[in-house]
py3Dmol code that shows the C-alpha trace and the ligand (Angstrom):
import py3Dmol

protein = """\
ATOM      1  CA  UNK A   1     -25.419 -20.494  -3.429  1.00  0.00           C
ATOM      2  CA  UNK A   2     -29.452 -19.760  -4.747  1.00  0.00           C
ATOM      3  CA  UNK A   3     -29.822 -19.598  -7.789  1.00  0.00           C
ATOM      4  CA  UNK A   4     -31.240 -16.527  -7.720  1.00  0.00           C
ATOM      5  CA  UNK A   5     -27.845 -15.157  -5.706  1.00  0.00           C
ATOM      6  CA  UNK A   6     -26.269 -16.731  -9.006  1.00  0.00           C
ATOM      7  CA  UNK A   7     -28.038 -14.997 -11.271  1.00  0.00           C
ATOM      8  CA  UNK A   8     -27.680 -11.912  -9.897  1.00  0.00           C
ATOM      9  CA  UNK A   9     -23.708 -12.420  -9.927  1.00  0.00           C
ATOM     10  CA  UNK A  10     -23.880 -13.196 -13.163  1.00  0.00           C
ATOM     11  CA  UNK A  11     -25.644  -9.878 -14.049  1.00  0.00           C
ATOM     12  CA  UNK A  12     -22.949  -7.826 -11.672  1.00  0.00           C
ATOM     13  CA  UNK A  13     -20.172  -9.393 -14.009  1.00  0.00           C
ATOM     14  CA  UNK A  14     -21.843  -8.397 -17.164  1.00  0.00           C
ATOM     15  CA  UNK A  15     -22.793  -5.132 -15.874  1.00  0.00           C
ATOM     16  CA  UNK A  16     -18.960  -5.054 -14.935  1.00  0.00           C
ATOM     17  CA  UNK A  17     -17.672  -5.763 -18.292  1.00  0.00           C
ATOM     18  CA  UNK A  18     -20.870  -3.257 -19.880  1.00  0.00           C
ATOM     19  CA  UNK A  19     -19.153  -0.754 -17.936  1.00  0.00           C
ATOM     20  CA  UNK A  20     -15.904  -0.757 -18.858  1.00  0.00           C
ATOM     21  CA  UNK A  21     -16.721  -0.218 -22.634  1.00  0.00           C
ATOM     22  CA  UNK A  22     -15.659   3.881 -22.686  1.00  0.00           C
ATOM     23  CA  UNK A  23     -12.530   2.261 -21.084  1.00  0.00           C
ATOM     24  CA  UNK A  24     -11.435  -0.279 -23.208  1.00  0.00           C
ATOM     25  CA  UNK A  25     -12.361   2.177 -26.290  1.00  0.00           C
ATOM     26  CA  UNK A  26      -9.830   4.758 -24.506  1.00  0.00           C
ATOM     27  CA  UNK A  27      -6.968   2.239 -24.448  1.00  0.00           C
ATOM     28  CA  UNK A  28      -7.334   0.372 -27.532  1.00  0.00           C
ATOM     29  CA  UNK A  29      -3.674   0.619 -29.035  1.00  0.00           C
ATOM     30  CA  UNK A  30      -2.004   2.242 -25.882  1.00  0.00           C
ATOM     31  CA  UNK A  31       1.433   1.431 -24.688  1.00  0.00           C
ATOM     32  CA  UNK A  32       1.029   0.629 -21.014  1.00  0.00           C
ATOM     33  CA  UNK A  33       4.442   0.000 -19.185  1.00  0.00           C
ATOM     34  CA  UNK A  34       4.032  -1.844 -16.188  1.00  0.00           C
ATOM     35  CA  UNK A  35       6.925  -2.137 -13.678  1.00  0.00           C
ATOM     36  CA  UNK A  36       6.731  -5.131 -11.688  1.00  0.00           C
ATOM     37  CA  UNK A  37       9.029  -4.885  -8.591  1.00  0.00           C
ATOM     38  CA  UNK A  38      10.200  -7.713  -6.610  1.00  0.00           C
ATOM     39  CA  UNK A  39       8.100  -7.019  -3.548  1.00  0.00           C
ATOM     40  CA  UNK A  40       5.418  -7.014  -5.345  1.00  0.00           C
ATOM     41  CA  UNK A  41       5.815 -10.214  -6.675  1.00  0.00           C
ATOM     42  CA  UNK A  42       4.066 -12.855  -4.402  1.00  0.00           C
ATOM     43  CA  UNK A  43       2.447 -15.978  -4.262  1.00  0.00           C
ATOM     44  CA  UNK A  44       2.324 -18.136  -7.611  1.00  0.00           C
ATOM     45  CA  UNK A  45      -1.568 -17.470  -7.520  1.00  0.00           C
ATOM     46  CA  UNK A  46      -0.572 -13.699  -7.457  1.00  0.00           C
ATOM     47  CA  UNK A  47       1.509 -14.201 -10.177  1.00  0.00           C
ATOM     48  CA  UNK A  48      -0.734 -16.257 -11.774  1.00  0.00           C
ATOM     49  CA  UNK A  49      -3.565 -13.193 -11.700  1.00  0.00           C
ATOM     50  CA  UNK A  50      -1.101 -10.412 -12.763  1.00  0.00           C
ATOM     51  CA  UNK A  51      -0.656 -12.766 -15.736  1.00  0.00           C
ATOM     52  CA  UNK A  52      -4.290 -13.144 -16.605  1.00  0.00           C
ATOM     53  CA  UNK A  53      -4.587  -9.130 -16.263  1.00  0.00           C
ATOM     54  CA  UNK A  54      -1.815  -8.465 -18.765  1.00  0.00           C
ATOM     55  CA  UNK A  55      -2.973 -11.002 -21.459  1.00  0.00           C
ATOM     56  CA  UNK A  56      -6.540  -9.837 -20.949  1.00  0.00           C
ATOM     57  CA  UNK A  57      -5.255  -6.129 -21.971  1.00  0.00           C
ATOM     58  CA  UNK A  58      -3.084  -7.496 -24.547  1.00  0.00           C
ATOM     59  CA  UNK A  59      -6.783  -9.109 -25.568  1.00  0.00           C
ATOM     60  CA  UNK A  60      -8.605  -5.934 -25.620  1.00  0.00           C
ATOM     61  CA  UNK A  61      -5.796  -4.266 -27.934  1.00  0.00           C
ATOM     62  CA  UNK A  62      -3.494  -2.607 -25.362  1.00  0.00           C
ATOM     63  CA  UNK A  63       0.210  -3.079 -25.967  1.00  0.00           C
ATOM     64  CA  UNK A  64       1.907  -4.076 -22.283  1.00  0.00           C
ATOM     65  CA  UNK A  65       5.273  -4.171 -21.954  1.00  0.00           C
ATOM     66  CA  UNK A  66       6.518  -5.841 -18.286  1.00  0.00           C
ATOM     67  CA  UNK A  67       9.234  -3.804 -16.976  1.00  0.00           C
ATOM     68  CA  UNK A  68      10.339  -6.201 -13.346  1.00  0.00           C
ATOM     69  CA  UNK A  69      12.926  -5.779 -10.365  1.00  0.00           C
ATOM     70  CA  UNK A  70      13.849  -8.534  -8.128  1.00  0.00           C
ATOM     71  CA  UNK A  71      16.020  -7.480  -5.349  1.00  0.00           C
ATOM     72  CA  UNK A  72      14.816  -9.772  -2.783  1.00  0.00           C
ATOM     73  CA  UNK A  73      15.483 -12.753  -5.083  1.00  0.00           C
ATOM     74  CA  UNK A  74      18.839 -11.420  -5.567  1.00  0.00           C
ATOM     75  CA  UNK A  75      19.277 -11.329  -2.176  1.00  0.00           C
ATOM     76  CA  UNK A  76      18.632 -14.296  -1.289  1.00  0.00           C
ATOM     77  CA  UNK A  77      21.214 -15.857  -3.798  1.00  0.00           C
ATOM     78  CA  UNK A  78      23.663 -13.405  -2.964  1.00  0.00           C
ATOM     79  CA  UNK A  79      22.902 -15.343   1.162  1.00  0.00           C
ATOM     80  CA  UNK A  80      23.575 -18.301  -0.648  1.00  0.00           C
ATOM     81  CA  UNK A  81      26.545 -17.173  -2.199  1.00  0.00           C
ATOM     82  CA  UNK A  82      28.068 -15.616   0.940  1.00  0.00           C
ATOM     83  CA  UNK A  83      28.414 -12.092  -1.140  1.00  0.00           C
ATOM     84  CA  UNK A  84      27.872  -9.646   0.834  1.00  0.00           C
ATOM     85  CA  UNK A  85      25.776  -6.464  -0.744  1.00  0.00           C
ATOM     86  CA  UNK A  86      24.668  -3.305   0.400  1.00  0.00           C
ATOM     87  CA  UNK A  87      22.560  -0.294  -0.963  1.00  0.00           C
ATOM     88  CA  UNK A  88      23.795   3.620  -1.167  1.00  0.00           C
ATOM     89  CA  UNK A  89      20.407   5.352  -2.139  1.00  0.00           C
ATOM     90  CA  UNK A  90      18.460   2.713  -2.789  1.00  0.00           C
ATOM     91  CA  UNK A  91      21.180   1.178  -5.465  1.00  0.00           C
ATOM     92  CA  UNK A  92      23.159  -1.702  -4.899  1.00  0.00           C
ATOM     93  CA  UNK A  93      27.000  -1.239  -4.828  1.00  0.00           C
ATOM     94  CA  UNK A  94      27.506  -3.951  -7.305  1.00  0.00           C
ATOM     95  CA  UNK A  95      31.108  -5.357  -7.807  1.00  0.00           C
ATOM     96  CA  UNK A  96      31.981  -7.843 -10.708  1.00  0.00           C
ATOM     97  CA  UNK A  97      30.910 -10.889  -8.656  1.00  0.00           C
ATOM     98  CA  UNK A  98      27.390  -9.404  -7.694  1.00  0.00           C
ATOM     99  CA  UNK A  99      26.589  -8.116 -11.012  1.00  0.00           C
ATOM    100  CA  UNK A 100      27.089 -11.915 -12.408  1.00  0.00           C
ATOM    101  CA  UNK A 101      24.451 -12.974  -9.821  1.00  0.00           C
ATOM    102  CA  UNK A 102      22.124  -9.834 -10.449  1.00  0.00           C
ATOM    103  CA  UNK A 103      22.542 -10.835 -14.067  1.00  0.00           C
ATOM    104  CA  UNK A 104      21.819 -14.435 -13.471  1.00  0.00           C
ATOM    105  CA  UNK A 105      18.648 -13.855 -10.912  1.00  0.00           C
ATOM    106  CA  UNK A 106      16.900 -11.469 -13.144  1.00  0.00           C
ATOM    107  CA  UNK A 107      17.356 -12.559 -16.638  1.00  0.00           C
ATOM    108  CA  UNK A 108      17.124 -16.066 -15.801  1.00  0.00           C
ATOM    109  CA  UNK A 109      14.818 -17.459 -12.753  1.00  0.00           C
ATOM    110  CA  UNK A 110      12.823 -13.864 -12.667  1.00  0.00           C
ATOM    111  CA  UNK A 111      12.476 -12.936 -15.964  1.00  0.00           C
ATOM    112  CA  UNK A 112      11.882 -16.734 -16.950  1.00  0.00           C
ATOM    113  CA  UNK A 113       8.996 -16.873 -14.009  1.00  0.00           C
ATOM    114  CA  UNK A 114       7.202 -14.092 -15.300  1.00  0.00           C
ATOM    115  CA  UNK A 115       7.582 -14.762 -18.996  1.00  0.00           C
ATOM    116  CA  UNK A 116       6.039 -18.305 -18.485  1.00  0.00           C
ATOM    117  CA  UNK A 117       3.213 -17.473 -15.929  1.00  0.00           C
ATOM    118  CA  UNK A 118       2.139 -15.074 -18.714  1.00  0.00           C
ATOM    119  CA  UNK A 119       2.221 -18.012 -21.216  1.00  0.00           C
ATOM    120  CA  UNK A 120       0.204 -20.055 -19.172  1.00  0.00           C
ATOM    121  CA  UNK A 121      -2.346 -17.673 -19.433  1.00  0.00           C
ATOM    122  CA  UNK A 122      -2.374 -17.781 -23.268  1.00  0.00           C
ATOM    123  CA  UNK A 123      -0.716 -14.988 -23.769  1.00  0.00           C
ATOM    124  CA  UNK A 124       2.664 -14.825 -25.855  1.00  0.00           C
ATOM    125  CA  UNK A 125       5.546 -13.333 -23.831  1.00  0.00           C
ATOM    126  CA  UNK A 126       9.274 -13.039 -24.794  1.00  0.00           C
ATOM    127  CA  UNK A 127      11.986 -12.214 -22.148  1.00  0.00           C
ATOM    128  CA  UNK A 128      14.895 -10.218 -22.982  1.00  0.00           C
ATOM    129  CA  UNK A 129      17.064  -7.451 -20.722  1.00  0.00           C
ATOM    130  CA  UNK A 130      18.315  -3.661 -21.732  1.00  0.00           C
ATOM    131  CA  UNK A 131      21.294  -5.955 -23.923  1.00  0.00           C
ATOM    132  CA  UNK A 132      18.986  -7.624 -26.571  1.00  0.00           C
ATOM    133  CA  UNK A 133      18.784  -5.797 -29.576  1.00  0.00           C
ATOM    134  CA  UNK A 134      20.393  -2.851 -28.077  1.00  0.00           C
ATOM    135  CA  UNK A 135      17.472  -1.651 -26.189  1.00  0.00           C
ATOM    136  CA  UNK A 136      19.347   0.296 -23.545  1.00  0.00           C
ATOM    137  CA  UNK A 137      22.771   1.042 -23.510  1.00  0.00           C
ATOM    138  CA  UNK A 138      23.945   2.365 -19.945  1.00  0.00           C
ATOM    139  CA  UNK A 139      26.778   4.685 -18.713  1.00  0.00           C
ATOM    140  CA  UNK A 140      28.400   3.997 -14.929  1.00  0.00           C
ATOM    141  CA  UNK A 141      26.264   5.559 -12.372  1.00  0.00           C
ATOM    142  CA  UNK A 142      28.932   6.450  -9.815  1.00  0.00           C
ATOM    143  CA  UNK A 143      32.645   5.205  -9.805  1.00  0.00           C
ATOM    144  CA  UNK A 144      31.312   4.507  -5.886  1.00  0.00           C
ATOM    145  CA  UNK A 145      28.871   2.236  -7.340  1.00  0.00           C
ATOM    146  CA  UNK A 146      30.974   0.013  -9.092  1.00  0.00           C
ATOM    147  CA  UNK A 147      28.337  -1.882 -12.042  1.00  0.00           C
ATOM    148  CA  UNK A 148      25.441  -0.015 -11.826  1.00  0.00           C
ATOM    149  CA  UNK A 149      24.098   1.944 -14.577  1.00  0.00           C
ATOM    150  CA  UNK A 150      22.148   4.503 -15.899  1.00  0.00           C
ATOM    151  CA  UNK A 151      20.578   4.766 -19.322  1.00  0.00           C
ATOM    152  CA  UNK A 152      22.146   6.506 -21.973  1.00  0.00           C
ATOM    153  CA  UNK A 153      20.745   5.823 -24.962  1.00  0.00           C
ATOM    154  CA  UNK A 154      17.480   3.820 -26.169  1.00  0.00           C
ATOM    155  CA  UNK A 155      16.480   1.851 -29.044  1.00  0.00           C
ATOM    156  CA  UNK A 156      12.626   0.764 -28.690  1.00  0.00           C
ATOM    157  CA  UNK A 157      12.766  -0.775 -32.540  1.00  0.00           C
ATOM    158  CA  UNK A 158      12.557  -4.079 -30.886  1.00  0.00           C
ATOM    159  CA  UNK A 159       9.476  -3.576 -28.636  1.00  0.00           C
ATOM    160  CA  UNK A 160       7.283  -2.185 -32.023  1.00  0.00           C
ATOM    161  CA  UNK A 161       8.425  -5.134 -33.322  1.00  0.00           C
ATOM    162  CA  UNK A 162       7.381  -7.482 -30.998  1.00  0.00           C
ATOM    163  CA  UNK A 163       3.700  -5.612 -30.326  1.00  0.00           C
ATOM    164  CA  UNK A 164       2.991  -5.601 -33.958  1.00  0.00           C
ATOM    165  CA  UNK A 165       3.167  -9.402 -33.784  1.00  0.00           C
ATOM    166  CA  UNK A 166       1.019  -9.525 -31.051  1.00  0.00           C
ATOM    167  CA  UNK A 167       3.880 -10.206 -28.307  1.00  0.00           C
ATOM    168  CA  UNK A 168       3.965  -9.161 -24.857  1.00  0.00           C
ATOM    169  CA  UNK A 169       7.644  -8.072 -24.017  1.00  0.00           C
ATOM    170  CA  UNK A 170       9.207  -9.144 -20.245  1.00  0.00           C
ATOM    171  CA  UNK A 171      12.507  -6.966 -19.649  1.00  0.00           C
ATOM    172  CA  UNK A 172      14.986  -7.546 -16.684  1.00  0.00           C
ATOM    173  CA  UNK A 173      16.733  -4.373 -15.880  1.00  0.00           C
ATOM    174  CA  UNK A 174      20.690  -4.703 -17.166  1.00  0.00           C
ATOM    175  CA  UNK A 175      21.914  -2.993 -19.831  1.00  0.00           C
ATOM    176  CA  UNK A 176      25.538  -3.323 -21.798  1.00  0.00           C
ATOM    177  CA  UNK A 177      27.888  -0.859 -21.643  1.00  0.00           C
ATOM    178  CA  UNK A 178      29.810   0.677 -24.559  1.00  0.00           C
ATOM    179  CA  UNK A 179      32.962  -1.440 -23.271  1.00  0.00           C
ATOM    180  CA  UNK A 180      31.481  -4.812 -22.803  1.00  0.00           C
ATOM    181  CA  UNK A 181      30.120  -3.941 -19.131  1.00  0.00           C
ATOM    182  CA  UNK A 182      27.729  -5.100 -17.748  1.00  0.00           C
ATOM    183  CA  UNK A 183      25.080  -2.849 -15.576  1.00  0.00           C
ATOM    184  CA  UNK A 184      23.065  -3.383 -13.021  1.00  0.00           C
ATOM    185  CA  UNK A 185      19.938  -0.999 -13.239  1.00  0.00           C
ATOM    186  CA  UNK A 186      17.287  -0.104 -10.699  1.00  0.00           C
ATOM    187  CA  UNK A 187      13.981  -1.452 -12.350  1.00  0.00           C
ATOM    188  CA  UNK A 188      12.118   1.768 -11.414  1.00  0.00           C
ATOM    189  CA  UNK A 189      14.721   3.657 -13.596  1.00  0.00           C
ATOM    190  CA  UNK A 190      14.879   1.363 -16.017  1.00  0.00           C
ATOM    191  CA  UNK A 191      10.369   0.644 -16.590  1.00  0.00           C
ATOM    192  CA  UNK A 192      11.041   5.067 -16.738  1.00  0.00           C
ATOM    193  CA  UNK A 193      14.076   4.628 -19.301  1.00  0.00           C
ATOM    194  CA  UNK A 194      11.804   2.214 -21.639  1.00  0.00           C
ATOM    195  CA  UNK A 195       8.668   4.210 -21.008  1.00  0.00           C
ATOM    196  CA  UNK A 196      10.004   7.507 -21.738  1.00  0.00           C
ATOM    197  CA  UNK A 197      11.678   5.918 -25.353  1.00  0.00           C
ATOM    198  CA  UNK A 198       8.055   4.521 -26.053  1.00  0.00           C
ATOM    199  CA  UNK A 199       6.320   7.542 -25.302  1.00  0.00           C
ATOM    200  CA  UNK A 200       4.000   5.250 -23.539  1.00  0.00           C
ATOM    201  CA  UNK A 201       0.530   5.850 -22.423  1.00  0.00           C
ATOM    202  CA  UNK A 202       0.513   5.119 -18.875  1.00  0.00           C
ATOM    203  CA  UNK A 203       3.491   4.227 -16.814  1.00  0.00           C
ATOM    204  CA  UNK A 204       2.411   1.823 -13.752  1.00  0.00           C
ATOM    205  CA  UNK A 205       4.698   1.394 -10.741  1.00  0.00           C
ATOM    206  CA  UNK A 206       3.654  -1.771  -9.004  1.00  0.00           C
ATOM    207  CA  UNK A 207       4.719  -1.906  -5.515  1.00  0.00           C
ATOM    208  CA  UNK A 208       4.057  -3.178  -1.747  1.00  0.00           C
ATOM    209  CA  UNK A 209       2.479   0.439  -0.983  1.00  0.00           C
ATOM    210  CA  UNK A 210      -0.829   1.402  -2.245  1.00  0.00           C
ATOM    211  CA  UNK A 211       0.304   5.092  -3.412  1.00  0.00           C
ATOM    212  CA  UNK A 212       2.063   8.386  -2.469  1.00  0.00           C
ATOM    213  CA  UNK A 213       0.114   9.549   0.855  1.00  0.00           C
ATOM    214  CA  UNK A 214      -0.300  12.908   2.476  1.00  0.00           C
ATOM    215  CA  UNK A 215       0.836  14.066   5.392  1.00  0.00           C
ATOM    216  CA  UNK A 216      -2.338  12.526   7.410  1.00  0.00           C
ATOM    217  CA  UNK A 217      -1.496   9.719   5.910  1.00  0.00           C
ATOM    218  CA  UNK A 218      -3.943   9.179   3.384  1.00  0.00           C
ATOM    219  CA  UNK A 219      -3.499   8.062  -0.105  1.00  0.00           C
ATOM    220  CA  UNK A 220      -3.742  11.114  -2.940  1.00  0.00           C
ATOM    221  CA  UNK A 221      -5.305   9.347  -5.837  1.00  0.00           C
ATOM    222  CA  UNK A 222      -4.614  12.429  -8.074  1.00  0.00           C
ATOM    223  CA  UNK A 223      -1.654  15.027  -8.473  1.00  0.00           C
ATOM    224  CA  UNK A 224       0.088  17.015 -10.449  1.00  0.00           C
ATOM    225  CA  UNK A 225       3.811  16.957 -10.630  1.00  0.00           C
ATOM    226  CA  UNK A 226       4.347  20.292  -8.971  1.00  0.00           C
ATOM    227  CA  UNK A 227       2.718  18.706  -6.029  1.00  0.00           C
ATOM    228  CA  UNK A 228       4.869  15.881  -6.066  1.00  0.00           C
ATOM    229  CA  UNK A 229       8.160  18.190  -5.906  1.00  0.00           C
ATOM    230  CA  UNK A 230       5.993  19.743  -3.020  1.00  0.00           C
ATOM    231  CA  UNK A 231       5.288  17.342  -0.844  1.00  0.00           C
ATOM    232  CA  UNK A 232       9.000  15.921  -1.280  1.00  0.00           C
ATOM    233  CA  UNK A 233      10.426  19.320  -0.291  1.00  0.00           C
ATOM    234  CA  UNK A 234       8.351  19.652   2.978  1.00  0.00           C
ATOM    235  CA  UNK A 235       9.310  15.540   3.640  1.00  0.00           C
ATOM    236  CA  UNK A 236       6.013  14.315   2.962  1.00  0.00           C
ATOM    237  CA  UNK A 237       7.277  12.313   0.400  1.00  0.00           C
ATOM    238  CA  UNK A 238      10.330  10.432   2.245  1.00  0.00           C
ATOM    239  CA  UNK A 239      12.527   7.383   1.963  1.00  0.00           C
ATOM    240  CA  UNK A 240      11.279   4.476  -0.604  1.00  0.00           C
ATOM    241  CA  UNK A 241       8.861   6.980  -2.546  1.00  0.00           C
ATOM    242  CA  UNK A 242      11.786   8.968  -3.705  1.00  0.00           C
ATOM    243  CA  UNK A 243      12.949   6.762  -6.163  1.00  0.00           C
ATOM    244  CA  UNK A 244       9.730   5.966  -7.819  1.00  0.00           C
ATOM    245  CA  UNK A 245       8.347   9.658  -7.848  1.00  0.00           C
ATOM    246  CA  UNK A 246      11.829  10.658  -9.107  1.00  0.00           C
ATOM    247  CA  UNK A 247      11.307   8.017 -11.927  1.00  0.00           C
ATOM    248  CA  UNK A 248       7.571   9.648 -12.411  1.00  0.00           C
ATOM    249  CA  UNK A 249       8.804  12.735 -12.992  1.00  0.00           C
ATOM    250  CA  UNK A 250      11.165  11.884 -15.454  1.00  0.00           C
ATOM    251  CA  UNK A 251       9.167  10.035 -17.106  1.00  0.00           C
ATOM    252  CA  UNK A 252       6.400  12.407 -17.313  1.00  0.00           C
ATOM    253  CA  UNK A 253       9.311  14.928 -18.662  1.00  0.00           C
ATOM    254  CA  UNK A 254      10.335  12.610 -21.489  1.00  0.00           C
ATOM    255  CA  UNK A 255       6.321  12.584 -22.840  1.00  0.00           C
ATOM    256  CA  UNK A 256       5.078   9.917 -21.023  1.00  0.00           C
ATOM    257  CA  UNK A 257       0.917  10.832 -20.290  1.00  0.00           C
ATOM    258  CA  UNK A 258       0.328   9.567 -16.850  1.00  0.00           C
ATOM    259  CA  UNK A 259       2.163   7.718 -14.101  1.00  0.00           C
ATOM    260  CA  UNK A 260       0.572   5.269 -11.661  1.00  0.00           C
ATOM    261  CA  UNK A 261       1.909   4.345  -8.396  1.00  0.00           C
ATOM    262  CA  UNK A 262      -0.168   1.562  -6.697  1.00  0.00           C
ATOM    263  CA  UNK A 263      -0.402  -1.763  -5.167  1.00  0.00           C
ATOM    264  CA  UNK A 264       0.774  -4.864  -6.911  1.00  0.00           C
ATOM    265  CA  UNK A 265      -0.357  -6.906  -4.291  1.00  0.00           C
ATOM    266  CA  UNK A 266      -3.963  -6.067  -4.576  1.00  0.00           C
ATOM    267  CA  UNK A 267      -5.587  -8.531  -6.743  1.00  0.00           C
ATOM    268  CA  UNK A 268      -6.471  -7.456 -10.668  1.00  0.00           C
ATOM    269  CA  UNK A 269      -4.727  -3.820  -9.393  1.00  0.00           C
ATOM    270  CA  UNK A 270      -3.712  -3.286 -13.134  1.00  0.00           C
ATOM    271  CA  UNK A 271      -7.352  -3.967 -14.148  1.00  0.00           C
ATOM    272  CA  UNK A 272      -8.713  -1.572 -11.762  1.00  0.00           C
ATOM    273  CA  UNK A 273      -6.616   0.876 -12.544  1.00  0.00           C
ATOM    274  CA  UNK A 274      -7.099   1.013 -16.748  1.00  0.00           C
ATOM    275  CA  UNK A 275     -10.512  -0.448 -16.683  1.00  0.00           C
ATOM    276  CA  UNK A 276     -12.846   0.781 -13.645  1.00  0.00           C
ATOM    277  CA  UNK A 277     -13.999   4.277 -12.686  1.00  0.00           C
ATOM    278  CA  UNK A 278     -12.446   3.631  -9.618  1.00  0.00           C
ATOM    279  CA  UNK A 279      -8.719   3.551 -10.739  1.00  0.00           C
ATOM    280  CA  UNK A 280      -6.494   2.457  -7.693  1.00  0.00           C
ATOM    281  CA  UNK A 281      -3.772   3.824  -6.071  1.00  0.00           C
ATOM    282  CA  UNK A 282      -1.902   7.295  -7.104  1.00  0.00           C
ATOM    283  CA  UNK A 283      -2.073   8.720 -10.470  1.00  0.00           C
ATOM    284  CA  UNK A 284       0.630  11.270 -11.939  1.00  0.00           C
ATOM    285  CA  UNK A 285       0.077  14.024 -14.507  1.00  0.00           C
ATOM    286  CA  UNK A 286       2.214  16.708 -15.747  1.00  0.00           C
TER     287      UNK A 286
END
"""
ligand_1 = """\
17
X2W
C 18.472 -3.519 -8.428
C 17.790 -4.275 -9.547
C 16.561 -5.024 -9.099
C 15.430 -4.123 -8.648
C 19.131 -4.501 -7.424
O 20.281 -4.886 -7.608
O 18.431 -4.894 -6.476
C 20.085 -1.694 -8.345
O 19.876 -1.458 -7.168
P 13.177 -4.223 -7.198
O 12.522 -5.474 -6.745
O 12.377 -3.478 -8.188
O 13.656 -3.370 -6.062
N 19.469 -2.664 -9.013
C 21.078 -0.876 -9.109
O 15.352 -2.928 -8.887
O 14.471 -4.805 -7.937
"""
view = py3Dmol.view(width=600, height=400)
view.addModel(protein, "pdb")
view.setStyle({"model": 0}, {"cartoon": {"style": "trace"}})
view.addModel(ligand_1, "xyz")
view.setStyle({"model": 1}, {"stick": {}})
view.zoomTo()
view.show()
């Protein structure tokens, strides 16, 4: 490269980080959930740069709290396994044997991945799932269902806790039931569960799609939720969506400011989104 090329990269980066001053004054103490799903999850140098983003807001004074799914790692060691699993509305009938595996995938190799790639970074993470320190206790979903659950009753304590000692918290979606069970929960549901208890800030859904689109196709980078329940009515919104505008909508419900549903696989995505004029993918208001 010229030097004078490098120069004037130089002054694009600190014209970059002039710019997003107003921003990082407007998040300074937020809660910013951030649900990570597993097909979002890619390459260790993709993992590698969501980690940098989330200890860079964790730098600037935002409190992130990684909310992650991991169904094609379960998957693949239920393959392994020779357990057979299939999903009724995007939830996976889980019977005793599968919900040992789901337990075993997410709170150990997922949870473990993300919570060190963040540590690499500098940052401090802790992993823990819906069971530690009561954090979500969950009622059956369906008898049909077998362990899956839904949340019944919160207790955030532990995540105040753990931002007011400057740790980032990395949750794998299972929660215990009031019998000893336990549940298997979608992670969309679940990053809305914790969310909603936190009365967080901004609720981003990471994902393999880069928003909710119209019907021409085209990504809507604002709406309202009356549009959402719109659009889903006339089919717009179809299939994989459901789930994750459902979860906006309850989430925006339970006090939560604004939803974001946008690609995980774009590099710095959650930077974009918070810290740029440009924000990225769909955002969700009341
Ligand atoms: C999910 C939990 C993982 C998840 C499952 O067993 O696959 C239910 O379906 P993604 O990567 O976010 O899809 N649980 C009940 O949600 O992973």
């Amino acid at each position: 490269m010229k030097k004078q090329d490098m120069n004037r990269d130089w002054i694009a980066t600190a014209a970059t980080l002039n710019s997003a001053l107003p921003y990082l004054q407007r998040y300074d103490g937020a809660i910013v959930v951030i649900k990570l799903g597993g097909h979002a999850m890619g390459s260790d140098e993709a993992m590698e740069s969501f980690a940098r983003d989330v200890v860079l807001m964790r730098q600037v004074g935002v409190n992130p709290v990684v909310v992650h799914g991991g169904g094609p790692m379960i998957n693949a060691m239920l393959d392994k396994l020779d357990i057979r699993s299939e999903f009724v509305n995007g939830k996976r009938v889980t019977d005793a044997a599968t919900v040992e595996v789901v337990e075993m995938v997410l709170s150990g190799i997922v949870n473990k991945r993300i919570v060190q790639a963040i540590n690499a970074q500098g940052g401090t993470a802790v992993g823990l799932s819906g069971k530690d320190a009561n954090l979500m206790t969950c009622e059956q979903t369906d008898a049909s269902l077998g362990y899956v659950g839904t949340p019944a009753e919160m207790n955030p304590k532990i995540l105040h806790d753990l931002f007011s000692h400057d740790v980032i918290p990395v949750i794998a979606p299972l929660g215990a039931g009031r019998n000893g069970e336990t549940f298997n929960v979608n992670g969309d549901t679940a990053a809305g569960a914790i969310a909603s208890a936190l009365k967080a800030d901004r609720l981003l859904l990471l994902t393999d799609v880069s928003g909710v689109k119209n019907a021409a196709g085209e990504v809507v980078t604002e709406l309202k939720a009356g549009q959402i329940r719109e659009m889903t009515r006339e089919g717009t919104i179809a299939g994989g969506m459901i789930p994750k505008t459902e979860t906006a909508l309850d989430a925006l419900h339970s006090g939560v400011r604004a939803v974001v549903i946008l690609d995980g696989r774009a590099p710095n995505a959650v930077l974009l989104e918070l810290f740029t004029e440009h924000g990225a993918g769909s955002l969700i208001r009341p």
